[in-house]
C-alpha positions in Angstrom: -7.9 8.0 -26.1 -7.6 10.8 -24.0 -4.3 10.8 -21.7 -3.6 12.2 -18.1 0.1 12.3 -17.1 0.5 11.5 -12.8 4.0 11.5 -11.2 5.0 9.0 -9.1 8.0 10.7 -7.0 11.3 8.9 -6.1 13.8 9.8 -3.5 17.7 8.8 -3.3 19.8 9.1 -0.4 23.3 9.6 -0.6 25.7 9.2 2.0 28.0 12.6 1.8 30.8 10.5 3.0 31.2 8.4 0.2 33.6 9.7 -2.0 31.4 8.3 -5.5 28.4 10.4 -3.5 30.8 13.1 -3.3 31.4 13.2 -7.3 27.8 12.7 -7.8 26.6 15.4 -5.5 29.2 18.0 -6.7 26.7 18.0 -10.3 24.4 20.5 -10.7 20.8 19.7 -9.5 19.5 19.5 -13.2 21.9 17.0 -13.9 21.6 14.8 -10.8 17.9 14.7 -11.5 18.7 13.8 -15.5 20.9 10.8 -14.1 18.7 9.5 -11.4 15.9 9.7 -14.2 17.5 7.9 -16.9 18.8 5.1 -14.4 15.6 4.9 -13.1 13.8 4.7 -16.3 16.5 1.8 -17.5 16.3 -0.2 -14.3 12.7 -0.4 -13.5 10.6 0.0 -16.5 12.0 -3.2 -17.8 10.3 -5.1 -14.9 7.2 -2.9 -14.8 6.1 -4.0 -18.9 5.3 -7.5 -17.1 3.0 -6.1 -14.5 1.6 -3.0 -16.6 0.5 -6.0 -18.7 -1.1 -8.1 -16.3 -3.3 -5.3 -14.6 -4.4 -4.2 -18.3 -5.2 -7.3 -19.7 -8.8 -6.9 -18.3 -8.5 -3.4 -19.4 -11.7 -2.1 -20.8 -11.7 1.9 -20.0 -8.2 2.6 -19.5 -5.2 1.0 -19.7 -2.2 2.1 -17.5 1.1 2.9 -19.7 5.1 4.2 -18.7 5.3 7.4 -20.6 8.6 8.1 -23.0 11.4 9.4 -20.5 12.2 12.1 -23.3 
């Protein structure tokens, strides 16, 4: 099967004037992004294999998948 990779974009809001925003903001951009990623991945894709299955059991032409994280 051929793939095609899409992006579905997330945004966090921090408050600045929380100090555990604070710590998390004072990380470099790369590393914000690799810890908002990885909680992301850990949090949601766990309730998305239900639904992913649901909308492709019917699946004849394509079937909707969440790619590695890695």
């Amino acid at each position: 099967m051929k793939k095609i990779a899409h992006h579905l974009k997330f945004v966090t809001e921090f408050d600045e004037t929380n100090p555990i925003a604070k710590h998390f903001l004072a990380q470099d951009e790369l590393t914000q992004v690799a810890i908002l990623e990885d909680l992301l991945y850990s949090v949601i894709v766990p309730e998305l294999e239900p639904i992913l299955a649901k909308v492709n059991e019917r699946g004849t032409y394509a079937i909707l998948k969440v790619a590695d994280n890695k």
